[in-house]
N, C-alpha and C positions, 0 to 999 in steps of 0.2 A: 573495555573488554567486550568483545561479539556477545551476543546474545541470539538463541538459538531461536526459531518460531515453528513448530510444526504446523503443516496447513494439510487437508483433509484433499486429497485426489478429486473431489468435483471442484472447489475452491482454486485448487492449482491448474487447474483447468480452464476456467472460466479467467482465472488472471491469464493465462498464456494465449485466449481469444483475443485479448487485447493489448498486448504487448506489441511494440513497434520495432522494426525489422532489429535483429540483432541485441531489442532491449533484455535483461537481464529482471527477474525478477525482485529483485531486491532496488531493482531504480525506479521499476515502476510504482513498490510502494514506498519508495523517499518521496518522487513527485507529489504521489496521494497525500502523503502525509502533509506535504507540503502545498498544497490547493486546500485542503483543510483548514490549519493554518494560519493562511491569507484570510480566508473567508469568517475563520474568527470561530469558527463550531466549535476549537478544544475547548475555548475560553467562556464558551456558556454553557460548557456543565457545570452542573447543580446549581445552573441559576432558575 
C-alpha cells in the first residue's frame, strides 16, 4: 500500500534543485534511500 509523505514548500524545493532532467521526485528519494543504505547509516542507528 502507497504511503503518503508530505514535504514543506522549501524542502520540495530544494529536492527539485537537484533532480536530474525528467527525474520525478519520488526516485530521487528511492536513490537517496538507496546510497544510504549501501553506505550502512540505517544500520548504525542506535549503535
Amino acid at each position: 500500500m502507497p504511503t503518503t509523505i508530505e514535504l514543506d514548500d522549501d524542502l520540495t524545493a530544494r529536492i527539485e534543485g537537484h533532480l536530474e532532467e525528467d527525474e520525478t521526485i519520488e526516485e530521487f528519494l528511492t536513490e537517496l534511500v538507496a546510497i544510504y543504505e549501501q553506505e550502512g547509516r540505517f544500520l548504525q542507528e542506535g549503535a
